[in-house]
C-alpha positions as CSV (number, residue, x, y, z in Angstrom):
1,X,61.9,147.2,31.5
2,X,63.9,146.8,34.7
3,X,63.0,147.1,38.2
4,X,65.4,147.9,41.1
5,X,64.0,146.5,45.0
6,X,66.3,147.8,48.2
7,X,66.0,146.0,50.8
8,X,67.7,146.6,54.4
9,X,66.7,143.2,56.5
10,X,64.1,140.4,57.1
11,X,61.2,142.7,58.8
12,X,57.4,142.9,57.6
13,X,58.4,146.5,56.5
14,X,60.8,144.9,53.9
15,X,58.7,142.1,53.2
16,X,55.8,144.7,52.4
17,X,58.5,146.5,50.2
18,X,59.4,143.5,48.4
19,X,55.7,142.3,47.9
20,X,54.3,146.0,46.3
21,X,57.9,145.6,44.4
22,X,56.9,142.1,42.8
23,X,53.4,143.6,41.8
24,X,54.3,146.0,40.2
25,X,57.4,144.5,38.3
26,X,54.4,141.8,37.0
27,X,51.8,144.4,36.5
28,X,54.9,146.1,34.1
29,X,56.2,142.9,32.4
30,X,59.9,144.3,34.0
31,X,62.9,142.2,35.3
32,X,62.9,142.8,38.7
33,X,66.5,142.9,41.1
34,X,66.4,143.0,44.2
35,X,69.9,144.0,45.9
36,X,70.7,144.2,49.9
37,X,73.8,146.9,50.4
38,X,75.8,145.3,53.4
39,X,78.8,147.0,55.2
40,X,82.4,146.3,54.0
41,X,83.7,142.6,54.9
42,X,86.3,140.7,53.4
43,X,84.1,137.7,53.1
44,X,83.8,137.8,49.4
45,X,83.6,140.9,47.6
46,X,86.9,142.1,49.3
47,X,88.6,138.8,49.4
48,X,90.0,135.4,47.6
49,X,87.0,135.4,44.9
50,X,87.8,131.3,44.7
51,X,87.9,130.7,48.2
52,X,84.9,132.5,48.4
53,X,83.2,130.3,45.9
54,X,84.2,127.6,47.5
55,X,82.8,128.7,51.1
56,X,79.9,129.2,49.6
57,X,79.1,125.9,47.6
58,X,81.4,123.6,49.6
59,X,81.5,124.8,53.3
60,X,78.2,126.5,53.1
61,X,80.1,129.7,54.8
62,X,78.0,132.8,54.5
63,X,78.1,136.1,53.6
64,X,75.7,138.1,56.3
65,X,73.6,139.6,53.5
66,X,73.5,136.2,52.0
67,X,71.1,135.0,54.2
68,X,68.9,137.7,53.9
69,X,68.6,137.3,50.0
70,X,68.0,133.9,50.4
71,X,64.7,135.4,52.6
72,X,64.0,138.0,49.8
73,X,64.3,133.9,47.4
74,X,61.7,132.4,50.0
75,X,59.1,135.7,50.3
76,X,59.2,135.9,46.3
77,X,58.5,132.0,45.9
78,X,55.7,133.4,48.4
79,X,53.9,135.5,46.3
80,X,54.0,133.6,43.0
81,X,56.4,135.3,41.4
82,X,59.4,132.3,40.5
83,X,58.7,129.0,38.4
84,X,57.7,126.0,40.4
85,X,60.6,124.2,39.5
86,X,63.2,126.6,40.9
87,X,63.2,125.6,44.8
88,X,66.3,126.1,46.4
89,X,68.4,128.9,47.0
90,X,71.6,127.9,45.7
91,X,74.8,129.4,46.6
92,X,77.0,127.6,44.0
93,X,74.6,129.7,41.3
94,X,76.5,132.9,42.5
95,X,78.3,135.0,40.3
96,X,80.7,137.7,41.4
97,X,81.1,140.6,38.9
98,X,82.3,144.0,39.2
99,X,81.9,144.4,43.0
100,X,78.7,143.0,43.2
101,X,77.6,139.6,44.0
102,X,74.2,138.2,41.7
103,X,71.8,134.8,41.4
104,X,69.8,134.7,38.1
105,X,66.1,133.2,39.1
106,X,63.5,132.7,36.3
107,X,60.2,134.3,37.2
108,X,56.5,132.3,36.6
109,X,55.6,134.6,33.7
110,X,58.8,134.7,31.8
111,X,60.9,137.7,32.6
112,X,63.7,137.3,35.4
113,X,64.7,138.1,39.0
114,X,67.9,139.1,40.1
115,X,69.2,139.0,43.8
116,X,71.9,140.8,44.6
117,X,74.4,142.0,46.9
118,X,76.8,144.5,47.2
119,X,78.9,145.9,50.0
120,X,79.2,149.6,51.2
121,X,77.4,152.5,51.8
122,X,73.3,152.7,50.5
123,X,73.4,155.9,48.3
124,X,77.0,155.2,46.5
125,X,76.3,151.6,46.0
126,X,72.8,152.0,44.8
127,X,74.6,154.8,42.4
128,X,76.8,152.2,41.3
129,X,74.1,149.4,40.7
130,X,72.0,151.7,38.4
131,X,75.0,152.7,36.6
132,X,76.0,149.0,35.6
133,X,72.3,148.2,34.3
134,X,69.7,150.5,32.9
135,X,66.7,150.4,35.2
136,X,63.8,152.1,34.6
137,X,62.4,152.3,38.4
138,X,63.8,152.1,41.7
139,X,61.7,151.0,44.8
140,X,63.5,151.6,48.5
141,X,61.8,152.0,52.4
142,X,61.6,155.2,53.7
143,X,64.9,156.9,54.3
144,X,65.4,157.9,58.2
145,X,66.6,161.4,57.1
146,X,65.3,164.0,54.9
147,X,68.3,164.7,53.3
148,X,69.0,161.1,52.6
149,X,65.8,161.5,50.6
150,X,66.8,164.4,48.7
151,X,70.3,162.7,47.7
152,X,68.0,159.9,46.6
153,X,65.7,161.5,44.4
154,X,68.8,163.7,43.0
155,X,71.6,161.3,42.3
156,X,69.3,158.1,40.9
157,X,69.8,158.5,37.6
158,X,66.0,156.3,37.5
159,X,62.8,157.1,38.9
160,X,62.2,156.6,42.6
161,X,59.4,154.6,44.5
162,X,59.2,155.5,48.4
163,X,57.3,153.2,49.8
164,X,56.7,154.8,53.1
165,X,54.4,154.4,56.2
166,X,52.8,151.0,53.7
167,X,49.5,149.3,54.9
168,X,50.1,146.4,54.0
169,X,45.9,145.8,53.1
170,X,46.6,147.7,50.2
171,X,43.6,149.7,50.5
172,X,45.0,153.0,48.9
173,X,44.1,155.3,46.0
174,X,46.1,156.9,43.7
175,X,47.0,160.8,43.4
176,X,48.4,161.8,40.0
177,X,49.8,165.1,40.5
178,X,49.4,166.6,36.6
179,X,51.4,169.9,35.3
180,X,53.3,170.7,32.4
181,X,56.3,169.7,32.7
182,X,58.5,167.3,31.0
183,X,57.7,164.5,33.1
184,X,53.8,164.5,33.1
185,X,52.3,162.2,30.5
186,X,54.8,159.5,32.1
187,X,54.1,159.8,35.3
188,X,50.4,159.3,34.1
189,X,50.6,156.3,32.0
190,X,53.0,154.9,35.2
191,X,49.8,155.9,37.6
192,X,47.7,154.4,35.3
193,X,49.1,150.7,35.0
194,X,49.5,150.8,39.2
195,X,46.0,151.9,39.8
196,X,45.0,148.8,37.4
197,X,47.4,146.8,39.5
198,X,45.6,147.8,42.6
199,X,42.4,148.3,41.6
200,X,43.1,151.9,42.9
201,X,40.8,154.6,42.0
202,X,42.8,158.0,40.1
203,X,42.5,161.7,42.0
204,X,44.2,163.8,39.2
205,X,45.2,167.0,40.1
206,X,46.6,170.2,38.8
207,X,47.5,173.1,41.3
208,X,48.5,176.6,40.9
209,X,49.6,179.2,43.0
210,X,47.1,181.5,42.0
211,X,43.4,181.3,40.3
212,X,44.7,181.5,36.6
213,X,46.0,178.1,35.2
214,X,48.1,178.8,32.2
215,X,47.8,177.1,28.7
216,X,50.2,173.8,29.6
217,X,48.5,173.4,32.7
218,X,45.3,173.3,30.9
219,X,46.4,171.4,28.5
220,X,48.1,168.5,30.7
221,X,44.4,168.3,32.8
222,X,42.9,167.6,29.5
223,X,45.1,164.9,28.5
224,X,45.0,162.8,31.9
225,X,41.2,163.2,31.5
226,X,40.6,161.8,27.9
227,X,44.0,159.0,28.6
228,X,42.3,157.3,31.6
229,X,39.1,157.6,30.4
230,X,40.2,155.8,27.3
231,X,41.9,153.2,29.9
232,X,38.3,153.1,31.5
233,X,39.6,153.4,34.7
234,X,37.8,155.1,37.8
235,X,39.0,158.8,38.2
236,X,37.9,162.3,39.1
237,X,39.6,165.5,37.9
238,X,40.1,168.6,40.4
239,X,42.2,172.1,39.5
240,X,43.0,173.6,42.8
241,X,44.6,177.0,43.9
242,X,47.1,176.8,46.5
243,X,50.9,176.0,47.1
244,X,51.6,173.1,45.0
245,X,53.4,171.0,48.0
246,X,50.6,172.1,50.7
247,X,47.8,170.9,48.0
248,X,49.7,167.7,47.7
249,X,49.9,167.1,50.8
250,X,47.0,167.7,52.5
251,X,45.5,165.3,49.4
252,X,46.7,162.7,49.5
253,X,47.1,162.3,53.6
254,X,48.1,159.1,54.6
255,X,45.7,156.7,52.1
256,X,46.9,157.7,48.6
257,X,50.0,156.5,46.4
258,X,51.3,159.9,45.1
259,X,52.5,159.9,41.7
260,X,54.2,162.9,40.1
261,X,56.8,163.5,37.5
262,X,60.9,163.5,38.8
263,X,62.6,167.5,38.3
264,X,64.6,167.8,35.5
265,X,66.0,171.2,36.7
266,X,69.7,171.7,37.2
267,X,71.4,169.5,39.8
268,X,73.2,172.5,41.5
269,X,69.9,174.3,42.0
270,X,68.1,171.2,43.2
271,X,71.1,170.0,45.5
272,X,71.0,173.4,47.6
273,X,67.0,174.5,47.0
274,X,65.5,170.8,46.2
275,X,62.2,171.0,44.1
276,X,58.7,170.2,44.2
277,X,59.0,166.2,44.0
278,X,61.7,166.7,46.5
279,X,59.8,168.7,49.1
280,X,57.0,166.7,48.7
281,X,58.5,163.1,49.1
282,X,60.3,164.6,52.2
283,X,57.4,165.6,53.9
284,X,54.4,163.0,52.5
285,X,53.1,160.4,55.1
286,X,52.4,158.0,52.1
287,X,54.3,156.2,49.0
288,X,55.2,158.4,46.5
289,X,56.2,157.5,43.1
290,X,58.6,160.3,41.2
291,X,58.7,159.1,37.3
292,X,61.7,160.4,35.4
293,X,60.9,162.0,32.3
């Protein structure tokens, strides 16, 4: 698996970002990159790639979002997460490829950490980055603007991790927002391996707009019951009546990692009218996870 961290600059915000990130990558077994999008420059990605090289090995030159990479380097030899023997951040190990600047690290359990950079606007270059590698799971801050979240969610071809509003005590639970769609019995077994990660209790919870629950939505409350009791991990199991965003919302308040499958409805109707996930990571006070199918 592969794991995609955005990071923006050097403050405890990011650094909480980057640390949930690293967790969960190990608690996965994934790859993990983490990648800072900087504004257009001709420093490198623009300019003479051999000078560039050169700057950067030679004349120790660098590139603003080099230095914060080389923080995102120090905060992951922080937490554990890189091989004792890797302990400088070296810029003669870059690599430019295809608009995008990378350093291979190895990681203390065996898979490997990318740091990357690339230069342009977030949501195109973030596009681009999960269109050059397969990765299963993008994790970014809190977006300033609701639509910026919606464009997100929607154009990601990945699921998303919005760590919003983070305490960075990690005391949090988990809310597994179960239905019958597509997406479900992923979004579980994601919830699942995070709440052992945590040691976060499970809330798992169907809702439906009136007092009848159909078949699938019957069905999926059964499954999340009988697959996390078979994981032995702590859980309850509630089917509430309500609007499915409202219920969510008012849940999981500001102490719970929300966890719900991504839409798979049709990217016209979801760019103009958004859907469930959407509404709900636009509006939720807390991280949200939204797995794609």
């Amino acid at each position: 698996m592969r794991f995609l961290i955005a990071i923006k600059d050097t403050t405890p915000e990011s650094k909480n970002i980057l640390h949930i990130g690293v967790k969960i990558a190990n608690g996965f077994g994934a790859d993990l990159s983490v990648i800072f999008v900087g504004k257009k420059s001709s420093a490198i990605i623009e300019g003479d790639v051999a000078l560039a090289r050169l700057s950067l090995s030679e004349w120790h030159i660098y590139h603003p979002g080099l230095e914060i990479l080389k923080w995102a380097f120090e905060s992951i030899k922080e937490f554990g997460f890189l091989s004792n023997d890797h302990t400088e951040f070296d810029p003669a190990n870059l690599i430019e490829e295809s608009g995008r600047i990378r350093m291979v690290l190895p990681q203390s359990s065996g898979e490997k950490i990318r740091l990357l950079l690339r230069e342009g606007e977030l949501l195109n270059e973030l596009h681009k980055e999960t269109q050059y590698r397969d990765y299963e799971l993008a994790i970014i801050g809190n977006p300033f603007k609701k639509r910026m979240t919606h464009k997100l969610i929607q154009f990601l071809d990945t699921s998303v991790f919005i760590i919003k509003n983070i305490n960075p005590t990690w005391n949090y639970k988990i809310l597994l927002c179960v239905d019958d769609s597509a997406a479900t019995k992923r979004a579980i077994i994601f919830g699942a391996i995070i709440s052992r990660q945590f040691d976060a209790p499970i809330h798992a919870i169907t809702v439906s707009k009136t007092k009848k629950f159909g078949k699938g939505y019957r069905n999926a409350s059964r499954w999340v019951q009988k697959y996390l009791r078979m994981q032995k991990l702590p859980h309850t199991i509630s089917m509430i009546t309500g609007r499915p965003t409202e219920v969510f919302l008012r849940e999981a308040s500001t102490d719970h990692i929300i966890v719900m499958g991504k839409s798979t409805g049709g990217e016209l109707k979801q760019f103009f009218k958004g859907s469930k996930p959407i509404h709900t990571a636009q509006k939720a006070k807390s991280p949200i996870l939204l797995v794609k199918p």
